[in-house]
TIMARBA-660592 format. One record per residue: z, x, y of N, C-alpha, C in turn; residue in one letter. Coordinates in pm, whole numbers, plus 50000, padded with zeros to 5 digits. Layout:
ZXYZXYZXYa/...
END
This chain:
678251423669127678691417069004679731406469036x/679351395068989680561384469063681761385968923x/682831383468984684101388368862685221376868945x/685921369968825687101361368826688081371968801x/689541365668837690411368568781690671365768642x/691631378068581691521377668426691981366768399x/691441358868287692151351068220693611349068112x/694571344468137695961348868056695671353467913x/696201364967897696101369267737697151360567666x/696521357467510697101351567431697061339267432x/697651330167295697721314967301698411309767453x/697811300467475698561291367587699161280767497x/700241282167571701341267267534700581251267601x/701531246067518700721228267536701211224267698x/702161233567734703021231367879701911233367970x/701071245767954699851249568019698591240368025x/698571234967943697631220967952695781226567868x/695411218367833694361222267769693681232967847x/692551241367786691501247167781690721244867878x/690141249967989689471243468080687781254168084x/686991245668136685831255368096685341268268178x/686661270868319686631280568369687361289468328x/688421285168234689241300668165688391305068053x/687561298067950686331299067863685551310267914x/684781304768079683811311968091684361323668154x/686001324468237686171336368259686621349968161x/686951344168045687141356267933685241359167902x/684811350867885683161357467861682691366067933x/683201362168076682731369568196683761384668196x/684511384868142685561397468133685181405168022x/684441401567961683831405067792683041416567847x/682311411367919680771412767961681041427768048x/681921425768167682911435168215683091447868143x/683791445868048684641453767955683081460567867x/682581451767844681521455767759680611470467831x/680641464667927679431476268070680431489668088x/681341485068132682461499368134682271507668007x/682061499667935682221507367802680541512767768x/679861507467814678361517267777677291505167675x/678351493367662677211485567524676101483067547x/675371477567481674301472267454673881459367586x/673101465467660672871456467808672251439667716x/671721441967652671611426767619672821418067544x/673901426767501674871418967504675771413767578x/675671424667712676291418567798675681409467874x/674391405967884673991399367922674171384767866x/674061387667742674471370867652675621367567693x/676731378767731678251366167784678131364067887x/677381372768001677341365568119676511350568128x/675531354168062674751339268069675481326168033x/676031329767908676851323167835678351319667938x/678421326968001679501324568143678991310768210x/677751320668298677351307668328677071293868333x/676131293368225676491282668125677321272868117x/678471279068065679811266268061680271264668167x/680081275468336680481268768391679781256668477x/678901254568434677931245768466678121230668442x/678691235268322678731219468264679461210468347x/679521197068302680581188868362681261179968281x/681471185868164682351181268076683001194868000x/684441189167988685131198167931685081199667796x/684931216667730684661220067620685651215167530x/686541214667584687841215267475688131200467431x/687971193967541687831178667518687371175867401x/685981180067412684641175167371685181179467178x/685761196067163685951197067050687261189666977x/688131186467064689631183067019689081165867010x/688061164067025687961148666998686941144166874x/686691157866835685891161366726684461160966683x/683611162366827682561155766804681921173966787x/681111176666780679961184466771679941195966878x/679931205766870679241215367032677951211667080x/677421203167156676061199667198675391216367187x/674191217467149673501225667168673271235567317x/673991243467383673621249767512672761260467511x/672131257867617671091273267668672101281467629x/671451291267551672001310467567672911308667487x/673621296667419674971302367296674291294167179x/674351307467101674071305766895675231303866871x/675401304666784676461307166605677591316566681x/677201326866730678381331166729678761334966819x/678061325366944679461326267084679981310067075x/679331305566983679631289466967681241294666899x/681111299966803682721304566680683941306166803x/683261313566920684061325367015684751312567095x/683831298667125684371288167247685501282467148x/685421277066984685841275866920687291281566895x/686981291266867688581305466904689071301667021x/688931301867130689311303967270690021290467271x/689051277867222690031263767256691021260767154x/690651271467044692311265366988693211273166976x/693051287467004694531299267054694101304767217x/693291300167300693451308067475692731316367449x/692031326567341691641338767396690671339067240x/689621352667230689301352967135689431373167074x/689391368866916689611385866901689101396566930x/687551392667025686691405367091687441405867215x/687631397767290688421402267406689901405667376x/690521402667298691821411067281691511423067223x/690451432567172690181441067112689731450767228x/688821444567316688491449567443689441455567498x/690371445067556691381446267630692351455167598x/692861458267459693471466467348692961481267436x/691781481467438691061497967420690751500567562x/691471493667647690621493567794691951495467906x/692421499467940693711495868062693431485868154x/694311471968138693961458868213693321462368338x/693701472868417693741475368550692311476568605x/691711482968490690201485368546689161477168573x/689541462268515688711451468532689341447468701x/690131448968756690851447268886690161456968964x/689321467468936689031478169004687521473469069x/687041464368945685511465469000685551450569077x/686121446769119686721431969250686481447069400x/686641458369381686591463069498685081467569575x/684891463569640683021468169695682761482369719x/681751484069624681131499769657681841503069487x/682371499469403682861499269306682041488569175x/681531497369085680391491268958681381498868870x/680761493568771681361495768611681381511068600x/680051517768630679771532068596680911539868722x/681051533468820681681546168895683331540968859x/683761530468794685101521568750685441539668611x/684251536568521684001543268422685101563668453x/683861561768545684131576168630685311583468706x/685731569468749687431575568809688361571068685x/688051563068614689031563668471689011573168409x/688591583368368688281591768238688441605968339x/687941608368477687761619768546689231621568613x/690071608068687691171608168771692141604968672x/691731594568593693191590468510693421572768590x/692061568768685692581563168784692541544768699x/693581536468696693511525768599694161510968730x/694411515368803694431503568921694341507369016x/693961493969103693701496169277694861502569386x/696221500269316697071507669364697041524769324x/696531527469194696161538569159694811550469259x/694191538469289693061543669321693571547669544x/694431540969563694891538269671695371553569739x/696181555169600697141570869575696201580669590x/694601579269481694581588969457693391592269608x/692631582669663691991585569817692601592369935x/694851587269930694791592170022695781605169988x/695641608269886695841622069842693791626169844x/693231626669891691821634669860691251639969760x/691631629969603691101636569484690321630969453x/689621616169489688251608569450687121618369546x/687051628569672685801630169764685121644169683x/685831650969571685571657469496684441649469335x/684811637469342684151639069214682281632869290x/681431639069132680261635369176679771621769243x/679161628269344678341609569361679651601569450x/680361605669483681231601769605681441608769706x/682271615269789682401623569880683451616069939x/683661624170051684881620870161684651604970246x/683651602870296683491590070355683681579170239x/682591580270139682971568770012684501570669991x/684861577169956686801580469942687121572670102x/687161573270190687831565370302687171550870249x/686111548270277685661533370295686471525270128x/686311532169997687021525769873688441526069936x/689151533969992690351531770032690811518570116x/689561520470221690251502770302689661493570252x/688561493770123688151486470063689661476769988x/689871487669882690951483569844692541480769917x/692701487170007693771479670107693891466870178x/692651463470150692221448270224692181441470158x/691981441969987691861436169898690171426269921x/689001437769956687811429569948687631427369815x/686981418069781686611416169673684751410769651x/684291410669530682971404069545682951389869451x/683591383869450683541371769336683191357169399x/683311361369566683211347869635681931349169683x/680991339669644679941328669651679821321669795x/678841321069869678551309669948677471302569930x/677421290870023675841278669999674721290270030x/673651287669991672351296370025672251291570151x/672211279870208671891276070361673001282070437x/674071288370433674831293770507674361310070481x/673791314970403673931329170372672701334070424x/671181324770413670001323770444669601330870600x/670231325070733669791323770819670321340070886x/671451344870831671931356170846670811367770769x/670521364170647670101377870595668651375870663x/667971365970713666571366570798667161375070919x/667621371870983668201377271116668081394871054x/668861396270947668761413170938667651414670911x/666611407470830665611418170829664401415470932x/664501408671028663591410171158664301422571259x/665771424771261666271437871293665721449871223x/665451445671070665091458671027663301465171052x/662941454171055661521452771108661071460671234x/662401455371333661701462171448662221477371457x/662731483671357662511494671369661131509271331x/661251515771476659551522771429659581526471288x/658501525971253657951532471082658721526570947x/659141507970981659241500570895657701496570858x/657511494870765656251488970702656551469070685x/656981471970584657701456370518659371461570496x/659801446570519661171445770457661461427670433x/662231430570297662441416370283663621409770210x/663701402270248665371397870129665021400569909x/665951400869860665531400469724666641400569673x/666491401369573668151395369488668341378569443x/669481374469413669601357869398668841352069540x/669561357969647668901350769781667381351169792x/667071356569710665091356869730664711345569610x/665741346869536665451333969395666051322269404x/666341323169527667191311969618668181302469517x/668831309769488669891304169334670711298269494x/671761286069427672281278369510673511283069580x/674341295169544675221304569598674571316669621x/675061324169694674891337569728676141350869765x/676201360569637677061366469657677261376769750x/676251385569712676131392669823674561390369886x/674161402370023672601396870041672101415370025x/671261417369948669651422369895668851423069966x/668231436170075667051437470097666331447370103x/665101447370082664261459870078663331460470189x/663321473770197662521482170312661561489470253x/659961490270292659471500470247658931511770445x/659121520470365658931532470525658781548570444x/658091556470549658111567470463659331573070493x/659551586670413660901591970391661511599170520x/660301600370615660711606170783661431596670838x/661591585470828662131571570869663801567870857x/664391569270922665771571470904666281556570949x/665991549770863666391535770820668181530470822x/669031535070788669631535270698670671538570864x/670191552370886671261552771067670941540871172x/669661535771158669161524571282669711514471208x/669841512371103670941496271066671941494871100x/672831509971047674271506271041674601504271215x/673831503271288673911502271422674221488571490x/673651479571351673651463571400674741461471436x/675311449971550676171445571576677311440471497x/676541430771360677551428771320678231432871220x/678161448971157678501454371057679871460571099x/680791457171024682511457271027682711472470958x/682241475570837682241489070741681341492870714x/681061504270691679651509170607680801516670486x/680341509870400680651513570274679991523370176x/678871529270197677621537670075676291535870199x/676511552670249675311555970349674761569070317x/673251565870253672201581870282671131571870274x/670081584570294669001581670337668171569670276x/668371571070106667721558270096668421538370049x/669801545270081670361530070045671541536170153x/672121519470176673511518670254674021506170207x/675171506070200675981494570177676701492570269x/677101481770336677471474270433678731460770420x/679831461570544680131447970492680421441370612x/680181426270678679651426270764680931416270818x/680921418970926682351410671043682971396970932x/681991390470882682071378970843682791379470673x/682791391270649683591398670505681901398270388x/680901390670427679701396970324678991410970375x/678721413670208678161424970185677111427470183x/676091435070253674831440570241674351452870157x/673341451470117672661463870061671501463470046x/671011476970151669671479470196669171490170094x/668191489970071667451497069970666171503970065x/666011513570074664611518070124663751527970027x/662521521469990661271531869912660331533870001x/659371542769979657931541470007657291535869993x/656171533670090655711520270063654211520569949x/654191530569908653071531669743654041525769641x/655131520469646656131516569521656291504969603x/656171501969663657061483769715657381474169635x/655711469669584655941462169506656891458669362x/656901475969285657711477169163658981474969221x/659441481369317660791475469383661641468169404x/660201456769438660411445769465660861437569340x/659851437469234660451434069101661601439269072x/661971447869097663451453469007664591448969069x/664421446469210665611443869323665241430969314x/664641425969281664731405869294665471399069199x/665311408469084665991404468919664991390768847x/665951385468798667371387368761667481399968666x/668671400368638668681415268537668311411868456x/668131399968380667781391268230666111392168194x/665341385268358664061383568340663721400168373x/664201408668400663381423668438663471433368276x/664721425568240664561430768091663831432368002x/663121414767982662431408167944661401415167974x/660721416668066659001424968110659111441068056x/660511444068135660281457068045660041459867898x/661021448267801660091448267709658561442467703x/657941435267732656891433167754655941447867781x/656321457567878655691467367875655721477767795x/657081477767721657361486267584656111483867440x/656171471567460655051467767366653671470267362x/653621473167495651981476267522651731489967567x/653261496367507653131515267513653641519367647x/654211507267742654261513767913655581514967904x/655871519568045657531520468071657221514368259x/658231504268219658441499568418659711501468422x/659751503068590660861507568607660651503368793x/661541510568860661601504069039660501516669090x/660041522469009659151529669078657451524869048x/657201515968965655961515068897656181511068755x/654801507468722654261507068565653551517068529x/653721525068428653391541168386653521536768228x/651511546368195651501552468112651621563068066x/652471570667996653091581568032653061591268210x/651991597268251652931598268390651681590468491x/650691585468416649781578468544650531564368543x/650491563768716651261548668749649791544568721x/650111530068666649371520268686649231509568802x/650361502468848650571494568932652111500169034x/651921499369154653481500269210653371491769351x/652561494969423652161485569529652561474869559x/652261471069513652341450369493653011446269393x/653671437469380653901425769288652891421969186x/652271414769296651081409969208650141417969051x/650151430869126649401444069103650401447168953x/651331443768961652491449668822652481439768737x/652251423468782652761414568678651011414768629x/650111420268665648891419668616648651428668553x/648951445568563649011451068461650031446368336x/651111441268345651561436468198650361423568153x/650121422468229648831410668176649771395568221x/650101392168331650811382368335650731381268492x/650381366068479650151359668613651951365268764x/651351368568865652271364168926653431358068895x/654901358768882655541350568896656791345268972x/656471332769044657391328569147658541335069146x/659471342069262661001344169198661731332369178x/661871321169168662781312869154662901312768988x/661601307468946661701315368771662301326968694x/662541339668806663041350768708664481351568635x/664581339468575665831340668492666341337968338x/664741343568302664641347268126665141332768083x/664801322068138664471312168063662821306168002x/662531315267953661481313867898659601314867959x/659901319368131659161319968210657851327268193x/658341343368123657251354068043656681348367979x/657061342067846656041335567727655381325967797x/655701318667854654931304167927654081310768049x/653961326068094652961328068165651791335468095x/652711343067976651471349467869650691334667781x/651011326467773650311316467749649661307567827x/649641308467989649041302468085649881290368132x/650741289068058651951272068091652971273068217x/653031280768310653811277368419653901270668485x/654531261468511654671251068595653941250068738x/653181240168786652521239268920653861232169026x/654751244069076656031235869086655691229769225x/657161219969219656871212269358656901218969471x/656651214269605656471222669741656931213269793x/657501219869933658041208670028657061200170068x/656111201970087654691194870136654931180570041x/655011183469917654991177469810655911159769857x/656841162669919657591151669964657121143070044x/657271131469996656901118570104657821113370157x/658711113270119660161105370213661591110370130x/662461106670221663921111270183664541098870147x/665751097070046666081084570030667561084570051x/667911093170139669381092470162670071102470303x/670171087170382670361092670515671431085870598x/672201087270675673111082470740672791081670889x/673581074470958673431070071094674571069771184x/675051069871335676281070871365676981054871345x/675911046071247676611034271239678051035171117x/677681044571014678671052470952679161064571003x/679081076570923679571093270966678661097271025x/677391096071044676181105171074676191104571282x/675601115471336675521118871463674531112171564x/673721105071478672171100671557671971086271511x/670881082071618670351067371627669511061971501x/669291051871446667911045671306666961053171408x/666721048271542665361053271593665511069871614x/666731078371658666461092471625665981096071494x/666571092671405666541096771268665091091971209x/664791079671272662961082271217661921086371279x/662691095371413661601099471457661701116071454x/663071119171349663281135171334662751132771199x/662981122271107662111122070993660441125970977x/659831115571097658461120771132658261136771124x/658931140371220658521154271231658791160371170x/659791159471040659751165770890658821170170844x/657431155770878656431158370815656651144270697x/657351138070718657961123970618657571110770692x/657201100270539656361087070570657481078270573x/658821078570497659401067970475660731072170469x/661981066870530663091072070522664151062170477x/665251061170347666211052070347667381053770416x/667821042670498668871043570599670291039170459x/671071047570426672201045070328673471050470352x/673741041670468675211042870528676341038670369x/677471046870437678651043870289679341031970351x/679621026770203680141009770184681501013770273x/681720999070257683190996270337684221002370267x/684851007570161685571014770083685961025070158x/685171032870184684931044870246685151046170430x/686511040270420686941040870572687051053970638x/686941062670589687221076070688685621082070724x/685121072470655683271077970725682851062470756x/683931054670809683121040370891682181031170802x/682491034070698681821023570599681641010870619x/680511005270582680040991870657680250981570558x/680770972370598681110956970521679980951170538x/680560937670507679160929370498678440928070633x/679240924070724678690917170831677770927370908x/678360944770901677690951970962676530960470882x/676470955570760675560963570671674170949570705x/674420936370729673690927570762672930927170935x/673440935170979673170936271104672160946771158x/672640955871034672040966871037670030966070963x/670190958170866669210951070804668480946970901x/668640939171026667880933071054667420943071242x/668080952871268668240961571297666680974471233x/667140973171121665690979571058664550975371062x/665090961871017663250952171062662760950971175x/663670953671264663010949471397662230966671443x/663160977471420662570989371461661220993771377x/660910987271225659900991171137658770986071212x/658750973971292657940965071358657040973671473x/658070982071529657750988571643656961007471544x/657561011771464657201026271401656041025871399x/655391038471391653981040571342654581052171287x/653851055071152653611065071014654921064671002x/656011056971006656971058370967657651046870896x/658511043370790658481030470751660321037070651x/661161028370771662711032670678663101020170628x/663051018170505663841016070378665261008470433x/665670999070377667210990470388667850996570260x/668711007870272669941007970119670961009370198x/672461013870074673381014870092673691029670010x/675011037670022675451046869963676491037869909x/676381029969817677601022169801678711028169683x/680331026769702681081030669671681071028869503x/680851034169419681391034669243682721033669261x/683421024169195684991018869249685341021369045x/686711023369077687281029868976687111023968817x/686671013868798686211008468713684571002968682x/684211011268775682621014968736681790999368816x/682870988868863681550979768978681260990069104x/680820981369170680420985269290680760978269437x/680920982669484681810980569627681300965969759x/679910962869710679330947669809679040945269660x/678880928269702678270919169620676590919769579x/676510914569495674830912769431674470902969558x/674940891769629673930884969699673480896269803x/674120905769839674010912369994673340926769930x/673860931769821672600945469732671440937769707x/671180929169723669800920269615668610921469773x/669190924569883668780922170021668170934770072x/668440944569985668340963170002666990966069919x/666070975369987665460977569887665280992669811x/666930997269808667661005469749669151003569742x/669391008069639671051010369597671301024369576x/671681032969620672511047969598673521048269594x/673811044869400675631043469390676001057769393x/677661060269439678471076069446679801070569394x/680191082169385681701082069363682121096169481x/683021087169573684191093369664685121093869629x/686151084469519687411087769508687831089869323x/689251090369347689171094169142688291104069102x/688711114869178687781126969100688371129768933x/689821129668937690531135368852690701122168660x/689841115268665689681109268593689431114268469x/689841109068352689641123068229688191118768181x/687871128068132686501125168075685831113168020x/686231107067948686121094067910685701083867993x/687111084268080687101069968175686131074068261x/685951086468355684771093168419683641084768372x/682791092668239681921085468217681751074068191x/682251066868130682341050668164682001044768310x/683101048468381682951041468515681291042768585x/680481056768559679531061268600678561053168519x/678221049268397677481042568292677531028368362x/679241020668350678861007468419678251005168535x/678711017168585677681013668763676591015368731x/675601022068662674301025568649673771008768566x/674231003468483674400992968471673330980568550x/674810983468692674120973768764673010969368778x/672540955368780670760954268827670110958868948x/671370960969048670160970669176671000981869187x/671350990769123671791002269130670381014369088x/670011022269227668391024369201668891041469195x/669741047769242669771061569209671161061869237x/672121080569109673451083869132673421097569216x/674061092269334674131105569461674791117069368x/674511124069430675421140569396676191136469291x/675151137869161676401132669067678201142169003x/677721156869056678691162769048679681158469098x/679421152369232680241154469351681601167569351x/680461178769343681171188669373681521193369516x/681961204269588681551207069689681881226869694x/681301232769723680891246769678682371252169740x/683271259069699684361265769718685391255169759x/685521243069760686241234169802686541222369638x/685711216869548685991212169482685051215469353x/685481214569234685161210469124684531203169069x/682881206568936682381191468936683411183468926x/682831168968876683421156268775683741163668655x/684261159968628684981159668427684111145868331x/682981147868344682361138168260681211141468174x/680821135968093679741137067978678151134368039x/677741150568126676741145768216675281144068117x/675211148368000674341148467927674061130067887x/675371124767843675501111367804674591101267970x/675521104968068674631097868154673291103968225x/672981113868190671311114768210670751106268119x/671001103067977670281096367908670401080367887x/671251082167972671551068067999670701064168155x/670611073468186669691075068339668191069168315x/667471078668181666281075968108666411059068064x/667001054068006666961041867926667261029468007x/667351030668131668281022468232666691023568370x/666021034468390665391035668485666011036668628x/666811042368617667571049868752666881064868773x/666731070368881667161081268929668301091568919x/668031103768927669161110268992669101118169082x/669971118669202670181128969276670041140569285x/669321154269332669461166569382669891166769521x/671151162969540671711164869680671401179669756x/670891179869865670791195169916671111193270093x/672401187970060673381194770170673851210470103x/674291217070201674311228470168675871234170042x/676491228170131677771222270028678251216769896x/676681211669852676941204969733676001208969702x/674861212069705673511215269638673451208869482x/673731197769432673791187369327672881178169297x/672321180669195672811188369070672331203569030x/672721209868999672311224168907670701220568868x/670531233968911669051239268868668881231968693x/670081239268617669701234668463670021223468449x/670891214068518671021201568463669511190668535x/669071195068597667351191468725666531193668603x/666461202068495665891209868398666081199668308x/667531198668254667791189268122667241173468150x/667111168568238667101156668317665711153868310x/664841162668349663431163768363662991164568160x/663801170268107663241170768004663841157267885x/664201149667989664941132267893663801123868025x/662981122768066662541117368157662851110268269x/663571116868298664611108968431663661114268553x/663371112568626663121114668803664151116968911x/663831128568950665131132969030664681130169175x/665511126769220665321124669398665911137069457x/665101139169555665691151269620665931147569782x/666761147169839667421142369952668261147870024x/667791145870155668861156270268670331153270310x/670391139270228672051133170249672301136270408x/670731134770494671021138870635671831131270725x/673321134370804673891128070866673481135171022x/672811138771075672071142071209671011149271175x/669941142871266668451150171299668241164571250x/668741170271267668391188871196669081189371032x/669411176571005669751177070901668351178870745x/667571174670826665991172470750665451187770700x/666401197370758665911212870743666381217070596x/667241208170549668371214470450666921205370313x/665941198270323665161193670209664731207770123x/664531221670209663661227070176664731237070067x/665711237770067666961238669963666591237669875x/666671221769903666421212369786665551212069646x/663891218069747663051220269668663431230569603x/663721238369638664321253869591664941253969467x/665871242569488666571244769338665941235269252x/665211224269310664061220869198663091227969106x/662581241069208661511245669203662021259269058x/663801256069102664371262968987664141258668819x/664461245768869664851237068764663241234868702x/662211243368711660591240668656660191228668644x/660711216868827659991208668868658421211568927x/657951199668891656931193968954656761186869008x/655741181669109655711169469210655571158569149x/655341157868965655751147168931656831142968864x/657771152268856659111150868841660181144568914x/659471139969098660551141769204659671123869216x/661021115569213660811104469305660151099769430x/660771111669513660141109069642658541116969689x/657971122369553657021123169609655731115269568x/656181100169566655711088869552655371083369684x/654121076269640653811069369779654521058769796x/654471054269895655851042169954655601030369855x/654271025669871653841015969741654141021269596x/654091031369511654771037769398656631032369426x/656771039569511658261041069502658661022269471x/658481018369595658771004969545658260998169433x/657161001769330657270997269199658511001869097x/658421015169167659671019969074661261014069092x/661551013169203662671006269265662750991869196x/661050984369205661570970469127661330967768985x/660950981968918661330979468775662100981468717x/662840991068836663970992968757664950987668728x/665300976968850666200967068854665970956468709x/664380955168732664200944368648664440943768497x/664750958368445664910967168334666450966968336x/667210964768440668910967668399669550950568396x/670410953768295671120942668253671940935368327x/672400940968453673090931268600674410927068551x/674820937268456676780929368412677670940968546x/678460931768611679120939968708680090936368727x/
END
C-alpha cells in the first residue's frame, strides 16, 4: 500500500501558503487508510485512492484553479461529492470525513502501516488485541514478546516488525519501472531454476508496467512438495526475510525493496495470476461481472458453486466470464470490462509498431556516442529514421549548441545520410522555451531543421498562469514541431510544471504540434492518463528515447508501455509514420502555426 505522510490537521494559515495538490491527495489517501482499518466498504476506499491518484497527476494546481474561480474541470473517478471534499480541503486544509476519521482512530496507526509486513488488517489487530497505537509502541511491545503470541504472527514476524520498525522501513517510495524491471527478471529466472518450479512470473503494477514501482510481485506455480519459499530466501541479495511459510515469503532486499513471492499449484495459476496482477479496482470489477452470472472468482478459480470452471490459465477465466483476454496494462477499471464485453478494445501499439525516434542526443551536446554510432544503434533498434536534437545554446551545462555549431552539425548530417543505408537521421534541435515563451535560435537557422522539439529546462517554479503562457507562445511558433517531456518532471527528484496541461493539449490539437511521451526512465512523461486525455482531443503523441548513448534505444519499449496504458494505438503515435508521412506532418504543421515569436 503506498502511504504519505499525514497531512496537517486543521485550517492552514495564509503563512503556510496555498493548498497544494499533494496535501489534497494526501488526506484522500489517509481517508482511504483510515477507511480499510476500519472494515468499510472496499469500493469506497477505492474511490479515494483513485481519486488520490488522480490529483496527483495533474499539473495544475487545484486551489489555483478554484481561488481564481473558474470551474472544477471534470476528472476521472471524482463526482459531486469528492468534488464538495477538494472544495472543503482548499478553503479550511482538511475536510469533515477526515477529521471524523481521525477523531475515532489514534493518529499513530496510520504511522504503523509505513512499516513492511504491516497491512491495515494486522494494524487493526495489534490495536484492539495489544492496545498497540505507534511504532514506538509497537517497538515496546516486540521486545517485551507480546506481538509472537497473537494469531497469524509468531516469534520471527515479532523480530523482523521490530527491525522493521527500528529502521524506519517504510513502503511509500516508488521507483522508475526501468530501474525496478531488470532486478525482478533476475529473481524470477532464480526462481525458475529451482527443481519442481513449473512457471513463475512478475505480477502486480510491475506486470502492468505502471511507470513507478513500489514494491515487486511474483508468482510461482509448483506442487506443495516444493519448498520454494527456503530455496529463495537463499538469494544473495535478500537483506531480511520479513513473512516466511510455505506458500508466501516476504522479503526485503540489500537495496531496501520489497519482495513478495506467492506460490500455488499449478491447476490454479492462471486465477492467481488474475488476482496478483490487479489492479484491486479492475479485479473488483470482474468479480462483479461473475456475481452477475451466479459465479464467485476468487485466486483460486471461477466456481459455480463448488465446480471450478476455469483456474489454469488466464485466458481460460476471462473466457468463462465471457470476456476476451485482457492485456495487463488495461487492468485499471477504466472502463476496459465494458469495452471488452462489447468487443471495443483497443488494437494497442507494439514496439514493432515504431518507425523512428525523434529525440536523440550526441556527444556534440550531453549524449556519450557518435551521429554515426547512434544511427547505427538506431538500426539495430529495428528503426528507419532518427532525429539528431542536441539542446540549444541556453543550456550550457549539457554543451548546448549555438549557431555556428548547430550549422555544422547540419551539414555533418547530410554528408553521413549520403553514406546510410535503411537509415535516414532527421536535422532538429531540443531548443530551449526561454522564460517568456520565444525560443532560444532564430527562425532563419529553425527554418533549416526539419524538426523543432521545444522544452523547458529552467523556471520550473513559475505560477500557473505565466507557466502556461510561456508554453502556448512557444507552441505558437511556426517551426515548433513537438513539446519534450512536457511535465518536465523527474521521478523522486522533481515535481511536474504548475500549469494548465489540459489548456495546452488543446492548444496542441488546434496548432498541429505533437506531444511528447518521454521514456527515459526518470521522467517517463507524460502520464498514462494525460497520453489518454491527449489522444482523446486529437493530438499525436511521440514516443521517444530522449537517447543520450547507444543502449539508450532499450528504454522505447517503456515507452510503449505507458502508451499501451494510455489505450494507444499505432495510430495515435507520430512516429509510427513512415518517414514520407512524418514529414507531411512536420510541414503542415508549421504551415498551420501563426510564426509570432
Amino acid at each position: 500500500m503506498k502511504l504519505t505522510a499525514g497531512p496537517p490537521q486543521g485550517p492552514l494559515s495564509s503563512a503556510q501558503g496555498p493548498i497544494g495538490n499533494d496535501h489534497i491527495a494526501g488526506i484522500f489517501e489517509e481517508i482511504a487508510n483510515l477507511l480499510e482499518i476500519d472494515d468499510a466498504n472496499p469500493f469506497r476506499i477505492l474511490a479515494y485512492r483513485n481519486a488520490a491518484r488522480t490529483i496527483r497527476a495533474l499539473t495544475f494546481e487545484v486551489a489555483e484553479l478554484i481561488a481564481s474561480g473558474e470551474p472544477l474541470p471534470k476528472l476521472r473517478g471524482i463526482g459531486v461529492d469528492l468534488a464538495g471534499k477538494i472544495n472543503e480541503i482548499v478553503s479550511s486544509g482538511d475536510c469533515a470525513l477526515h477529521q471524523r476519521l481521525r477523531s475515532t482512530l489514534p493518529p499513530g496507526l496510520v504511522g504503523l502501516l509505513s512499516i513492511a509486513g504491516l497491512g491495515p488488517k494486522r494494524v487493526k489487530q495489534l490495536y484492539h488485541d495489544l492496545g498497540i497505537e505507534s511504532a514506538q509502541q509497537l517497538c515496546r511491545a516486540a521486545q517485551q514478546g507480546r506481538i509472537r503470541h497473537l494469531p497469524g504472527f509468531g516469534e520471527k514476524m515479532e523480530a523482523r516488525l521490530l527491525r522493521a520498525a527500528q529502521k524506519g522501513i517504510g513502503r511509500d517510495r516508488r521507483l522508475p519501472l526501468a530501474f525496478v524491471e531488470p532486478l525482478a527478471h533476475e529473481l524470477i529466472e532464480y526462481l525458475r531454476q529451482i527443481p519442481g518450479v513449473e512457471q513463475a512470473t512478475v505480477a502486480g503494477s510491475l506486470r502492468r508496467m505502471r511507470d513507478t514501482v513500489g514494491d515487486i510481485d511474483l508468482l510461482v506455480a509448483a506442487a506443495p512438495s516444493v519448498d520454494v519459499t527456503a530455496h529463495f530466501i537463499e538469494h544473495p541479495e535478500i537483506a531480511t526475510v520479513l513473512v516466511k511459510g510455505p506458500m508466501r515469503v516476504s522479503v526485503l532486499l540489500t537495496s531496501g525493496m520489497q519482495v513478495d513471492v506467492r506460490v500455488v499449484e499449478p491447476e490454479v495459476y492462471g486465477a492467481a495470476l488474475v488476482y496478483f496482477t490487479g489492479s484491486k479496482a479492475h479485479n473488483i470489477t470482474i468479480r462483479q461481472r461473475a456475481q452477475k452470472l451466479g459465479l464467485k472468482l476468487s485466486e483460486y478459480g471461477l466456481f459455480r458453486a463448488r465446480q471450478c470452471l476455469a483456474s489454469s490459465t488466464e485466458v481460460a477465466v476471462y473466457q468463462a466470464l465471457g470476456l476476451p483476454w485482457i492485456t495487463p496494462e488495461l487492468r485499471e477499471d477504466r472502463g476496459e470490462v465494458a469495452a471488452a464485453l462489447k468487443g471495443r478494445l483497443p488494437r494497442l501499439i507494439e514496439l514493432s509498431d515504431l518507425k523512428g525516434d525523434l529525440h536523440a542526443h550526441t556527444r556534440a551536446s550531453d549524449g556519450g556516442n557518435s551521429l554515426e554510432e547512434m544511427a547505427f544503434a538506431a538500426t539495430a533498434a529495428g528503426l528507419e529514421y532518427l532525429a539528431i536534437t542536441e539542446h540549444s545554446r541556453s543550456l550550457r551545462v549539457a554543451h548546448g549548441l549555438d549557431i555556428e555549431r548547430l550549422l555544422e552539425q547540419i551539414d555533418q548530417i547530410d554528408a553521413l545520410n549520403a553514406r546510410l543505408q535503411g537509415m535516414t537521421l532527421l536535422k532538429g534541435i531540443e531548443v530551449d522555451i526561454l522564460e517568456d515563451g520565444s525560443l532560444d535560435l532564430p527562425d532563419d537557422i529553425l527554418q533549416r531543421l526539419d524538426l523543432v522539439v521545444g522544452a523547458v529546462h529552467s523556471h520550473f517554479e513559475l505560477p500557473l498562469r505565466q507557466q502556461t503562457q510561456r508554453i502556448l507562445r512557444a507552441m505558437d511558433h511556426r517551426y515548433f514541431s513537438i513539446l519534450a517531456h512536457p511535465l518536465c518532471r523527474l521521478i523522486n527528484q522533481r515535481e511536474p510544471l504548475n500549469m494548465d496541461l489540459p489548456a495546452i493539449i488543446k492548444a496542441a490539437s488546434q496548432r498541429g504540434c505533437a506531444m511528447e511521451l518521454n521514456a527515459q526512465p526518470r521522467r517517463m512523461d507524460l502520464f498514462d492518463l494525460q497520453c489518454q486525455y491527449a489522444k482523446d482531443e486529437g493530438v499525436l503523441i511521440s514516443i521517444n528515447s530522449d537517447a543520450h548513448r547507444c543502449a539508450d534505444f532499450a528504454y522505447l519499449r517503456h515507452g510503449v508501455a505507458q502508451a499501451r496504458r494510455a489505450w494507444l494505438e499505432a495510430g495515435d503515435v507520430l512516429n509510427t509514420r513512415s518517414l514520407a508521412q512524418l514529414k507531411v506532418f512536420l510541414r503542415d504543421g508549421a504551415r498551420e502555426r501563426p510564426g509570432r515569436a
